[in-house]
MOPAC internal coordinates of N, CA, C and O (Angstrom, degrees):
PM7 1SCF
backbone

  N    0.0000 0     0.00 0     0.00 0    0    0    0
  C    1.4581 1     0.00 0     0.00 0    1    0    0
  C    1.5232 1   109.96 1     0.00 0    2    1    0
  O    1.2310 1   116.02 1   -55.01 1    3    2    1
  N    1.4879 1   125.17 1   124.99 1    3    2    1
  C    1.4278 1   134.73 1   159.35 1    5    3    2
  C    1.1806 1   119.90 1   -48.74 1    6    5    3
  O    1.2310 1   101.97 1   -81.10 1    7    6    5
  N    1.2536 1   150.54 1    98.90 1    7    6    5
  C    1.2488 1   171.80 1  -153.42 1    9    7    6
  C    1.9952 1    99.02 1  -103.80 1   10    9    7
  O    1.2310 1   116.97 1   -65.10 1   11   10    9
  N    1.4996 1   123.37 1   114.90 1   11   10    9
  C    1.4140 1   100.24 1  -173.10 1   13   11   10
  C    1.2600 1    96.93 1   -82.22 1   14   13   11
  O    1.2310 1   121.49 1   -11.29 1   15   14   13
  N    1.6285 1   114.75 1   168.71 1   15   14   13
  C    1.3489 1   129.18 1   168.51 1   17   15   14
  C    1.5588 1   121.74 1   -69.92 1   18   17   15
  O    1.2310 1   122.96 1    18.40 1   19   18   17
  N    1.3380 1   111.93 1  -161.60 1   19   18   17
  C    1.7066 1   108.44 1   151.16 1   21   19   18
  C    1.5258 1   125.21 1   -53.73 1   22   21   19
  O    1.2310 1   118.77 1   -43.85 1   23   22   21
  N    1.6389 1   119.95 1   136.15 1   23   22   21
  C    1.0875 1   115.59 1   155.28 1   25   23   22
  C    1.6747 1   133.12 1   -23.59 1   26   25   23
  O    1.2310 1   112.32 1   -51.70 1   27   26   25
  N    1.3554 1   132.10 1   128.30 1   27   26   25
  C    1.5261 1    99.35 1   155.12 1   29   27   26
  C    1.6256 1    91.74 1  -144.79 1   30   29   27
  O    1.2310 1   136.93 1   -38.38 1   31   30   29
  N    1.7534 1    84.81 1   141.62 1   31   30   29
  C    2.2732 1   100.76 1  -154.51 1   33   31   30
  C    1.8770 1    63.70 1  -123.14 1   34   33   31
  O    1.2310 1   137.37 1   -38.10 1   35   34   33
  N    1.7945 1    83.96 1   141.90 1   35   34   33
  C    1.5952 1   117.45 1   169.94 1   37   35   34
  C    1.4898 1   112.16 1  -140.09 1   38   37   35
  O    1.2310 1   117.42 1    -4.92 1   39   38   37
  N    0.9202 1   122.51 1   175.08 1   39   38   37
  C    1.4172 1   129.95 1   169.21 1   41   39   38
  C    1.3334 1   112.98 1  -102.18 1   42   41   39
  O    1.2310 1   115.40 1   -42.33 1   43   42   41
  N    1.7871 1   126.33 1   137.67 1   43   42   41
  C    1.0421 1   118.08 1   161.62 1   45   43   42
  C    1.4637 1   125.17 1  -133.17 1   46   45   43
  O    1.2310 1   112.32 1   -67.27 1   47   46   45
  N    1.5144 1   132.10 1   112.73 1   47   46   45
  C    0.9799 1   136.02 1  -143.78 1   49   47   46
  C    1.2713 1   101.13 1   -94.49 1   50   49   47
  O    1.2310 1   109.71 1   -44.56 1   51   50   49
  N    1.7586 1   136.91 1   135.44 1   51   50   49
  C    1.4850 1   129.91 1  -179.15 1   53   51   50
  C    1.5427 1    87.37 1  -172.94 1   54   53   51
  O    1.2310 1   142.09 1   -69.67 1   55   54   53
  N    1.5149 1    74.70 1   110.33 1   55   54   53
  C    1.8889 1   103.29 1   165.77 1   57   55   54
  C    1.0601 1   103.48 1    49.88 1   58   57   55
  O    1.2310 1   121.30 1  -109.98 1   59   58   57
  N    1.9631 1   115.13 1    70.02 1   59   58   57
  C    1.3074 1   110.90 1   161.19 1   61   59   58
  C    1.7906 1   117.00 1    77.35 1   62   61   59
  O    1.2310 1   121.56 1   146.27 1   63   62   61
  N    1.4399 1   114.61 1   -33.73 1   63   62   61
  C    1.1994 1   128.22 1   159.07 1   65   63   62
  C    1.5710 1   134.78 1   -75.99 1   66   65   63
  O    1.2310 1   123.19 1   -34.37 1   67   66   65
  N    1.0543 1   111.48 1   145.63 1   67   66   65
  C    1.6113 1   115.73 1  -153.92 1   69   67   66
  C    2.0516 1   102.18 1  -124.57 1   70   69   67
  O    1.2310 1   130.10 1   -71.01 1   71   70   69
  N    1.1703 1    98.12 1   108.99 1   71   70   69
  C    1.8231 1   101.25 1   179.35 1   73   71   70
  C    1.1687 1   101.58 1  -109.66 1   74   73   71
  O    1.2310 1   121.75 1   -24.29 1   75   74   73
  N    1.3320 1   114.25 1   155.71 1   75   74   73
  C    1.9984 1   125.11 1   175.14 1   77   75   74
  C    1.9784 1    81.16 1  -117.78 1   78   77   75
  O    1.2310 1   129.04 1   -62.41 1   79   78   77
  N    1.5161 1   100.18 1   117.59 1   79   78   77
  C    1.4166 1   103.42 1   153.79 1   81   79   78
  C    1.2220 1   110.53 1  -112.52 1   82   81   79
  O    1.2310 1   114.48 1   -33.08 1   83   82   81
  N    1.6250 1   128.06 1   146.92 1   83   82   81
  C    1.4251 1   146.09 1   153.56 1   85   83   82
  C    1.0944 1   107.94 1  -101.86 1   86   85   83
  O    1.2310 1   125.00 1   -41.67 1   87   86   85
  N    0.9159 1   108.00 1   138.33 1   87   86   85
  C    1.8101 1   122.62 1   164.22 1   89   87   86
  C    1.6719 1   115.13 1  -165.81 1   90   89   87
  O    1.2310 1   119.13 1    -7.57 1   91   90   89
  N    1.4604 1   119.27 1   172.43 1   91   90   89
  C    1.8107 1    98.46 1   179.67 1   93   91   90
  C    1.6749 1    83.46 1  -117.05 1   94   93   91
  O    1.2310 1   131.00 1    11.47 1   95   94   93
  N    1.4952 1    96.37 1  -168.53 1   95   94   93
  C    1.8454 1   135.23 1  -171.39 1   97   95   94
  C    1.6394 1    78.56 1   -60.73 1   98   97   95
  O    1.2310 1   128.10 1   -35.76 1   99   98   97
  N    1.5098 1   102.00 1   144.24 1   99   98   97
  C    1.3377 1   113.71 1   166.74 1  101   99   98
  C    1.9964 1   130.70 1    70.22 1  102  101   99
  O    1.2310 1   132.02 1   158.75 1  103  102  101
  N    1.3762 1    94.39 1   -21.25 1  103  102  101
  C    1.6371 1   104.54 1   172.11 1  105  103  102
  C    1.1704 1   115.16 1   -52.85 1  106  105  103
  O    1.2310 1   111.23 1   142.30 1  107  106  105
  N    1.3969 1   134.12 1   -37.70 1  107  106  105
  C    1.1491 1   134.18 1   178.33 1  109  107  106
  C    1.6421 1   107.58 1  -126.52 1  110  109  107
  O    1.2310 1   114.32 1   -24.25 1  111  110  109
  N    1.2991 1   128.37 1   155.75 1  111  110  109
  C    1.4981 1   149.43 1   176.96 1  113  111  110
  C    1.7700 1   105.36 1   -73.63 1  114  113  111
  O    1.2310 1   127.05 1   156.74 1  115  114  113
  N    1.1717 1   104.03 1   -23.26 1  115  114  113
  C    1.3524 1    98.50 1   171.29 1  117  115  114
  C    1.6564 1   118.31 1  -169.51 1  118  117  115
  O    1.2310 1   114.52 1     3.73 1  119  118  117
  N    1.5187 1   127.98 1  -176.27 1  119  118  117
  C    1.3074 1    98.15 1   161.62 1  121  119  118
  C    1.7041 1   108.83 1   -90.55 1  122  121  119
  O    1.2310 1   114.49 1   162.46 1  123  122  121
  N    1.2548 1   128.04 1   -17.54 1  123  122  121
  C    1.5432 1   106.47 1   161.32 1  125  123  122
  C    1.0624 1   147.21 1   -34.53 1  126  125  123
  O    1.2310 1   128.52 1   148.92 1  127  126  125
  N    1.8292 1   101.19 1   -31.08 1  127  126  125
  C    1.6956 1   120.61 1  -171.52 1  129  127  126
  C    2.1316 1    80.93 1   -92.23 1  130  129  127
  O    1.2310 1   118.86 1   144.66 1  131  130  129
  N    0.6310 1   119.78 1   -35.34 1  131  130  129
  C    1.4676 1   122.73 1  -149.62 1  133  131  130
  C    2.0438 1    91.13 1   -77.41 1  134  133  131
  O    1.2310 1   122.26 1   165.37 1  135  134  133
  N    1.0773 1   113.28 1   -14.63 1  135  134  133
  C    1.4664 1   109.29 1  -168.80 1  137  135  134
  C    1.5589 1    94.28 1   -99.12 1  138  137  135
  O    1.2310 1   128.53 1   111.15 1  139  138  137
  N    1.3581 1   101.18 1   -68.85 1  139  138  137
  C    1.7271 1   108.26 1   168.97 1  141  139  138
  C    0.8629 1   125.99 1   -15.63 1  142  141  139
  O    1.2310 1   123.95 1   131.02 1  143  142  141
  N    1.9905 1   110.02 1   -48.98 1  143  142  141
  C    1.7574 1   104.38 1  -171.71 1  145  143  142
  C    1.5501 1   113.19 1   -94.07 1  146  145  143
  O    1.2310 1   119.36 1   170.11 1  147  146  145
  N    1.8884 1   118.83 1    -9.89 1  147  146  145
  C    1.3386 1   121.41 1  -172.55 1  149  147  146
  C    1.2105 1    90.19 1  -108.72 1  150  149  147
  O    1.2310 1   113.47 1   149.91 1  151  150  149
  N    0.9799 1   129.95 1   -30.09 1  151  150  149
  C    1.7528 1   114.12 1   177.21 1  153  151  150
  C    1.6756 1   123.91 1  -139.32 1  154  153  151
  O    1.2310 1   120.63 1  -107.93 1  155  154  153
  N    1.1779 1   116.40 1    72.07 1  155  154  153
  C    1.3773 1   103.22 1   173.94 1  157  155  154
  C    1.4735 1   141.39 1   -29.95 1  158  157  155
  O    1.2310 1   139.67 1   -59.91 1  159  158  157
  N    1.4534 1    79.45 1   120.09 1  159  158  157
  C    1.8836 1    85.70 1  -170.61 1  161  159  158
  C    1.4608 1    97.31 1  -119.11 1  162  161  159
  O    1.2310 1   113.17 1   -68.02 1  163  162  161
  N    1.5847 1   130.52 1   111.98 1  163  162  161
  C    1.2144 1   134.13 1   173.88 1  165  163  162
  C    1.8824 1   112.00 1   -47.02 1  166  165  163
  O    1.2310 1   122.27 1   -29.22 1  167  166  165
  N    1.5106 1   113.26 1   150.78 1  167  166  165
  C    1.3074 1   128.05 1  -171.99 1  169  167  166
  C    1.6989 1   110.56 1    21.70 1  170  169  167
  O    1.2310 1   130.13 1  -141.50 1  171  170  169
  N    1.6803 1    98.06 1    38.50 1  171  170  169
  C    1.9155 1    95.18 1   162.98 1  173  171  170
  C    1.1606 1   115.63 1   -82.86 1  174  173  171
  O    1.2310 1   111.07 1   -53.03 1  175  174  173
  N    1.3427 1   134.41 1   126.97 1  175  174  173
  C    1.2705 1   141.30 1   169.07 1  177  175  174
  C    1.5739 1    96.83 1    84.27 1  178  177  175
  O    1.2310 1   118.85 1   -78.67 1  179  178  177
  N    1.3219 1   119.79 1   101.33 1  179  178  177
  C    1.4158 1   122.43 1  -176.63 1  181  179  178
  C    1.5120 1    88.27 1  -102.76 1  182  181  179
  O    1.2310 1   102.47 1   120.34 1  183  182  181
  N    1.2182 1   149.70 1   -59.66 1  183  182  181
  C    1.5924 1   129.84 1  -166.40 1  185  183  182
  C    1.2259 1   129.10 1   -89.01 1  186  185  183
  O    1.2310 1   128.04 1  -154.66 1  187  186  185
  N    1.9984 1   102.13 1    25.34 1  187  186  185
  C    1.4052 1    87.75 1   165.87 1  189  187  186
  C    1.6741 1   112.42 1    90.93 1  190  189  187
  O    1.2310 1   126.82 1   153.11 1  191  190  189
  N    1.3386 1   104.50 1   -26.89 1  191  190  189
  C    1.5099 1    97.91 1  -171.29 1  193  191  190
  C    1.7114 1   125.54 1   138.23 1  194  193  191
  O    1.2310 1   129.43 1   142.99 1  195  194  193
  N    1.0582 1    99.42 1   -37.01 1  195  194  193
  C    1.5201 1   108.25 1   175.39 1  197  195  194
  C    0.7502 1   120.28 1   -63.15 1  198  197  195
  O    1.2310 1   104.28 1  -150.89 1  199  198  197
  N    1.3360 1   146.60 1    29.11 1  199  198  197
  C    1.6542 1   142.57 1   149.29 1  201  199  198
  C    1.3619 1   112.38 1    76.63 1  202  201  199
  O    1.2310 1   113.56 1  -165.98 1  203  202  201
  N    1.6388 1   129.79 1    14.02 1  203  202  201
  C    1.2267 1   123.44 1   175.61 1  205  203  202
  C    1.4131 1   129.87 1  -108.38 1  206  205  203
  O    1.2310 1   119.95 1   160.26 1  207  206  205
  N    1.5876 1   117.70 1   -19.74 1  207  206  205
  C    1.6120 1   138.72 1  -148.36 1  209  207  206
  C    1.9997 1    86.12 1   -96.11 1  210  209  207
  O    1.2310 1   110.51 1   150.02 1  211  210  209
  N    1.2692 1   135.44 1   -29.98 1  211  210  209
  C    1.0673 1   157.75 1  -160.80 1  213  211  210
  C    1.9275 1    99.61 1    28.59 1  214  213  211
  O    1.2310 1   125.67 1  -136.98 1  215  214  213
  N    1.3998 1   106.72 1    43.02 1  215  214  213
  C    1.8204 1   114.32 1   161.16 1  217  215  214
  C    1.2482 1   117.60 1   -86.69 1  218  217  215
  O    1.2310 1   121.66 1   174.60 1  219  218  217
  N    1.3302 1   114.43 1    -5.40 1  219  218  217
  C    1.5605 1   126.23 1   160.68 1  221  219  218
  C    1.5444 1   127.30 1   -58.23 1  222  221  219
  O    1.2310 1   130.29 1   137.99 1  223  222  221
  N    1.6103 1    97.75 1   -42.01 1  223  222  221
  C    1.0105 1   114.21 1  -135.76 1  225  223  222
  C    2.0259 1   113.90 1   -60.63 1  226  225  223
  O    1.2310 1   120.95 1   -28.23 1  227  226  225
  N    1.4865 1   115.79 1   151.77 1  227  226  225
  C    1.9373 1   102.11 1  -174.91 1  229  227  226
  C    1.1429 1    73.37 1  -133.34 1  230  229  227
  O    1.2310 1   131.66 1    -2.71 1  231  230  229
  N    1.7129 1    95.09 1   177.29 1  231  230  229
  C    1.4071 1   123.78 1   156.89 1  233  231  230
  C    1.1918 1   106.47 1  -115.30 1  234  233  231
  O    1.2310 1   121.81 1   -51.93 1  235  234  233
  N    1.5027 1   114.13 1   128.07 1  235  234  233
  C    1.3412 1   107.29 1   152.58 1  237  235  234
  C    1.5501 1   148.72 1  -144.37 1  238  237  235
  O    1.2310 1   112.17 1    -1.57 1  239  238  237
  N    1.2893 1   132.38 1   178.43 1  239  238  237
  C    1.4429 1   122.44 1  -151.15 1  241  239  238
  C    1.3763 1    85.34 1  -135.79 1  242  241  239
  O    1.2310 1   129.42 1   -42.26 1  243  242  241
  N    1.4966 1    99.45 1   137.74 1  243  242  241
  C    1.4817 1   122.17 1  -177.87 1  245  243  242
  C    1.5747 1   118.02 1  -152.74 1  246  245  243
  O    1.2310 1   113.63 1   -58.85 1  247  246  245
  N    1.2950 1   129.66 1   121.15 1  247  246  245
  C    1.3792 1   131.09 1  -169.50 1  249  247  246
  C    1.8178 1   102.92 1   -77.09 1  250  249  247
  O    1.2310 1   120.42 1   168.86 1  251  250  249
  N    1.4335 1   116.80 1   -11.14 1  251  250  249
  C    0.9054 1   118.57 1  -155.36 1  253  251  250
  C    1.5725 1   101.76 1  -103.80 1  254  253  251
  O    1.2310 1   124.06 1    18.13 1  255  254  253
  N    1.2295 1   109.81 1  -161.87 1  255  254  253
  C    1.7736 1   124.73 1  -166.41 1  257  255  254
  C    1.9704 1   100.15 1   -70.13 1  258  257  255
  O    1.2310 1   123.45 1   -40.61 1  259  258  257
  N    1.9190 1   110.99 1   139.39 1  259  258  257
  C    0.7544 1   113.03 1  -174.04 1  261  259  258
  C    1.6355 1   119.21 1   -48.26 1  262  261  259
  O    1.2310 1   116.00 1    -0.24 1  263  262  261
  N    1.2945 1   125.20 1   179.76 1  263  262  261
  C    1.5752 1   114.23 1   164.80 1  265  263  262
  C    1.6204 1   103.43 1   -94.00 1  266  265  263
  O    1.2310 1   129.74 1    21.43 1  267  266  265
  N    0.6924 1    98.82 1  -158.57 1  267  266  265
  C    1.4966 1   111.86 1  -177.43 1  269  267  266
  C    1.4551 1    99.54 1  -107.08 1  270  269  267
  O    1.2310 1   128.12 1   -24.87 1  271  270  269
  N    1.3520 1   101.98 1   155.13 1  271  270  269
  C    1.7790 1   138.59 1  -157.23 1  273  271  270
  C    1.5971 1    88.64 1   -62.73 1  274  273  271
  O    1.2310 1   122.02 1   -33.03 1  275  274  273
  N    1.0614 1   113.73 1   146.97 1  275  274  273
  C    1.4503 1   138.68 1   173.11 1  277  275  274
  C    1.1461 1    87.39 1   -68.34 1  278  277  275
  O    1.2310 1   121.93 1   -31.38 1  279  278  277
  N    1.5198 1   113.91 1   148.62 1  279  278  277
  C    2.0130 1   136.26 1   163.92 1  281  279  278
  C    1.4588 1    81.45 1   -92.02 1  282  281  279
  O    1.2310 1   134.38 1   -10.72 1  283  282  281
  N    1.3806 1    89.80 1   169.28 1  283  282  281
  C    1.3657 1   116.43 1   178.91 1  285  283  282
  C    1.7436 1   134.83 1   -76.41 1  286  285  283
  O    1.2310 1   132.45 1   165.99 1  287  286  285
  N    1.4827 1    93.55 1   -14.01 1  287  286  285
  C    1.7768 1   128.19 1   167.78 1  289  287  286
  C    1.4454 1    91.75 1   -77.08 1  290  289  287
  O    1.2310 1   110.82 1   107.59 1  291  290  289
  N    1.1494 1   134.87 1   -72.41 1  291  290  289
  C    0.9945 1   140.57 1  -157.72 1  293  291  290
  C    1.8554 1   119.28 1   -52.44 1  294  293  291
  O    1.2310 1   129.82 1   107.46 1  295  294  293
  N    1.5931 1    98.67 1   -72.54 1  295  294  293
  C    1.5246 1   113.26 1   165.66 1  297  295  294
  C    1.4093 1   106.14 1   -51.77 1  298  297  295
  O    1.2310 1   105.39 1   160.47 1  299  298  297
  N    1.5415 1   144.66 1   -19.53 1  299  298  297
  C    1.2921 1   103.38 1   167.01 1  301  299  298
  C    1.3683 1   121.07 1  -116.51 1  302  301  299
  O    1.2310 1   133.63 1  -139.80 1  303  302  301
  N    1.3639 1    91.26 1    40.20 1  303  302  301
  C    1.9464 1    99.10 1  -171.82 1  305  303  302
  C    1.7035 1    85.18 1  -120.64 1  306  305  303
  O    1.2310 1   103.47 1   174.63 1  307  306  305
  N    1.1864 1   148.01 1    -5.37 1  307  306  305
  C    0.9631 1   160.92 1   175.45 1  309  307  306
  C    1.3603 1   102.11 1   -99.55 1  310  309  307
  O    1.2310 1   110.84 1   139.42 1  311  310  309
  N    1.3831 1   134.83 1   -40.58 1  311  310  309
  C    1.8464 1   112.61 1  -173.43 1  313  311  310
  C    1.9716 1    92.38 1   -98.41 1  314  313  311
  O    1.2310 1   124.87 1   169.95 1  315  314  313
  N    1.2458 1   108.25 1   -10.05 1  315  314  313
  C    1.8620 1   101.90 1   168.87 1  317  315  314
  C    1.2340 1   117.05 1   -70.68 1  318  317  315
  O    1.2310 1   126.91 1   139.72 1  319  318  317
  N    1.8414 1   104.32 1   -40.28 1  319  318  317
  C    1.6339 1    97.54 1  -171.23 1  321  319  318
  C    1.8810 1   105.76 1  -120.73 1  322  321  319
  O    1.2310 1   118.48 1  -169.31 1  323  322  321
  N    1.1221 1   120.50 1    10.69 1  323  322  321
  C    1.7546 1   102.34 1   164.13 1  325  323  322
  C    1.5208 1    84.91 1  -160.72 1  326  325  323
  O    1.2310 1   107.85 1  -118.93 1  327  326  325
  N    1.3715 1   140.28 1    61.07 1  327  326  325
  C    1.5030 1   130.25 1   144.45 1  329  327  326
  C    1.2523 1   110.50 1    63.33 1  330  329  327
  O    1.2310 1   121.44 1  -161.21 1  331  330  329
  N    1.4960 1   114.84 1    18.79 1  331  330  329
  C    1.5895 1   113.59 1  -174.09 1  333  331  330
  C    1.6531 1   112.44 1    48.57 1  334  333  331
  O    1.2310 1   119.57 1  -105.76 1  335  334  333
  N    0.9534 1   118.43 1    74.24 1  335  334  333
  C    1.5574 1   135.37 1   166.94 1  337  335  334
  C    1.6761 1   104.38 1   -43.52 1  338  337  335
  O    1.2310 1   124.18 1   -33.91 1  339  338  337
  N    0.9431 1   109.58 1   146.09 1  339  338  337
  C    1.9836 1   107.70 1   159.36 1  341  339  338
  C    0.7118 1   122.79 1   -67.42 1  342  341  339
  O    1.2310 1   112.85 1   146.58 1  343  342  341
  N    1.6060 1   131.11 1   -33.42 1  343  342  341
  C    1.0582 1   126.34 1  -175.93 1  345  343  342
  C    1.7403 1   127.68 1  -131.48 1  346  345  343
  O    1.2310 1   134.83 1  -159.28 1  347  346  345
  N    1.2057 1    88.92 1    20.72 1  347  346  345
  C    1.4655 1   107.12 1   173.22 1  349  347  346
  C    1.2484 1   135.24 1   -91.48 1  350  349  347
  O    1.2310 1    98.00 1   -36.93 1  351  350  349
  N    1.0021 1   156.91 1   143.07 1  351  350  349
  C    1.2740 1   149.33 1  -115.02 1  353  351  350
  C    1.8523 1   121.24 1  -168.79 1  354  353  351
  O    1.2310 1   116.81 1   -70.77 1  355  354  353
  N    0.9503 1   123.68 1   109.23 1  355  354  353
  C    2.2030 1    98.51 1   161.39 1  357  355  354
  C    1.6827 1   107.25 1   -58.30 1  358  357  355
  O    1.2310 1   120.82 1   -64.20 1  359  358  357
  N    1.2497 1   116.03 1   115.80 1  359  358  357
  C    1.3596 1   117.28 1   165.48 1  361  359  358
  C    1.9660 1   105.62 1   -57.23 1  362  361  359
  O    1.2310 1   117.37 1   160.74 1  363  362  361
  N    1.0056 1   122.61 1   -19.26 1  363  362  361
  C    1.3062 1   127.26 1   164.16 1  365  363  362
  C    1.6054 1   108.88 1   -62.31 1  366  365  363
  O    1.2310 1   121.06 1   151.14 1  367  366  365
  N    0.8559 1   115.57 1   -28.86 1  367  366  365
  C    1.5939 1   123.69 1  -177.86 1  369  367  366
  C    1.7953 1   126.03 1   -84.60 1  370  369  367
  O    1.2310 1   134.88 1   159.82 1  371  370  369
  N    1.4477 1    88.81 1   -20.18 1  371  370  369
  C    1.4499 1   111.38 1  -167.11 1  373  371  370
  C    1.5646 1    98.45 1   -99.62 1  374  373  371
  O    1.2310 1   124.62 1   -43.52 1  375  374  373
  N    1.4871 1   108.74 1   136.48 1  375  374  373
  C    1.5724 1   119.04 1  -155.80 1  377  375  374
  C    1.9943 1    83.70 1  -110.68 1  378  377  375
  O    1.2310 1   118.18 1   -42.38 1  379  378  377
  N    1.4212 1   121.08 1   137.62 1  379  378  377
  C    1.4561 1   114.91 1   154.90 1  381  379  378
  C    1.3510 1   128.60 1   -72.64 1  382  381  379
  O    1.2310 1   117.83 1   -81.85 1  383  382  381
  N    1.5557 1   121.75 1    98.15 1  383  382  381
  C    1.1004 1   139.72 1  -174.81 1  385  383  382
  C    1.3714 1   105.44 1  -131.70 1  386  385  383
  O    1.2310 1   122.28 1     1.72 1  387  386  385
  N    1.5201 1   113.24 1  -178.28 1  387  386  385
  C    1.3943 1   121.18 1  -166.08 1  389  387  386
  C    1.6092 1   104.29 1   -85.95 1  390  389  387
  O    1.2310 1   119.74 1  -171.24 1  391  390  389
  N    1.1134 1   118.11 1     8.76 1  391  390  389
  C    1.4533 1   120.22 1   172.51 1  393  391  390
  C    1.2416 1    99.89 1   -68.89 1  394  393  391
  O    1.2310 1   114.74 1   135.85 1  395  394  393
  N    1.2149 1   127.57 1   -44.15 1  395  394  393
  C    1.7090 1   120.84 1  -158.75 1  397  395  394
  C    1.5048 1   100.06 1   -92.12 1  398  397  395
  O    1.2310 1   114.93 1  -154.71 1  399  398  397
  N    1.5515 1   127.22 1    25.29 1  399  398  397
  C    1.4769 1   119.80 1   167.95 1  401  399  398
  C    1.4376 1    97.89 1   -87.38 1  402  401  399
  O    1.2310 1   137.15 1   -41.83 1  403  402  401
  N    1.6069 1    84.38 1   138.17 1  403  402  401
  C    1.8402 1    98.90 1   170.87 1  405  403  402
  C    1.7215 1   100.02 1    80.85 1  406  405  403
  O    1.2310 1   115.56 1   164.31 1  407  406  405
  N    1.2458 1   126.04 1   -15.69 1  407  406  405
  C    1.1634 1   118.24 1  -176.27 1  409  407  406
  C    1.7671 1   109.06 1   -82.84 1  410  409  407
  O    1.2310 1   129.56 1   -22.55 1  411  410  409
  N    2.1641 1    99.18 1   157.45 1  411  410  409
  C    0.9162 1    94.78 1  -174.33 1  413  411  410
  C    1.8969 1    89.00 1  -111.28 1  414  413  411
  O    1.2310 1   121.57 1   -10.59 1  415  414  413
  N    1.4260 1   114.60 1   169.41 1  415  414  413
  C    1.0408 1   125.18 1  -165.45 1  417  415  414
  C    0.9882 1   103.50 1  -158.29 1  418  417  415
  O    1.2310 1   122.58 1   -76.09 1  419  418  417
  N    2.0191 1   112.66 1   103.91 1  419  418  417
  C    1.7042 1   121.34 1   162.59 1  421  419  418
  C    1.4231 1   130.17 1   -80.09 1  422  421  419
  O    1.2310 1   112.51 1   -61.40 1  423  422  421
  N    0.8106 1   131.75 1   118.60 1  423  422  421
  C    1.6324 1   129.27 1  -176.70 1  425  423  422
  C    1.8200 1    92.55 1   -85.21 1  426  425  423
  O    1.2310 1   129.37 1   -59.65 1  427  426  425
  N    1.4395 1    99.55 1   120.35 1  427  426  425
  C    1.3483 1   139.78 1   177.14 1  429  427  426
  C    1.4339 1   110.23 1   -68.04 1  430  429  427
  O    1.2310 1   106.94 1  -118.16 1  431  430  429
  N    1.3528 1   141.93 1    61.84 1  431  430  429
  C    1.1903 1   121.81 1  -139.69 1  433  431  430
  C    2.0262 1    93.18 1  -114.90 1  434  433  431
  O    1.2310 1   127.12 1   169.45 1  435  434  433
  N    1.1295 1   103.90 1   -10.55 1  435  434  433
  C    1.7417 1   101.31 1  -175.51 1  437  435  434
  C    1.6094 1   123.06 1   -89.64 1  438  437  435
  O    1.2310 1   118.42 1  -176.93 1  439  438  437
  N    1.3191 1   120.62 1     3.07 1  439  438  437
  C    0.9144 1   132.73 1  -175.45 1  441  439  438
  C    1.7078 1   114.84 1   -91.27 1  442  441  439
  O    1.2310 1   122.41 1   147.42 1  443  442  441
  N    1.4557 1   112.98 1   -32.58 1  443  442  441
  C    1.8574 1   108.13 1  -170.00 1  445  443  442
  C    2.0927 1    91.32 1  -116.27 1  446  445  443
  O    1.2310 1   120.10 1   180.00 1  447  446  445

């Protein structure tokens, strides 16, 4: 039996609106699936995942430890469709770990 870990609560900002999600390491496959199922966001994530459709895509701000290095799907679906932002991201790309505690997280929604 899976036993969950520690909590980790973030902020997620969509359309002006402000959510507190909790969830632990591993609850969700990604944060794409993790937005989808706590907050519906119409035509988010059109391919499913593969790092190309960039309707995923957030920004986000974290006091905490960097994320991990962009894949290579990722970084160039990001300098095609928003100039590679600093801090923007495929939430398809982004794994639920304790990086995203305390973090805030905008869903990018005016760009695709």
């Amino acid at each position: 039996m899976n036993v969950p870990g520690e909590t980790i609560s973030f902020t997620v900002v969509y359309l002006e609106n402000e959510y507190t999600v909790q969830t632990y390491e591993n609850e969700y496959r990604n944060l794409m699936v993790l937005l989808n199922d706590k907050i519906y966001i119409e035509d988010f994530g059109q391919c499913g995942g593969q790092g190309r459709c960039a309707t995923c895509m957030v920004e986000i701000a974290t006091a905490g430890p960097a994320f991990s290095p962009l894949e290579r799907n990722e970084q160039a679906t990001l300098i095609k469709k928003a100039g590679g932002g600093e801090n923007r991201r495929l939430s398809c790309q982004v794994f639920i770990n304790d990086r995203l505690q305390g973090a805030v997280v905008k869903v990018v929604y005016d760009i695709y």
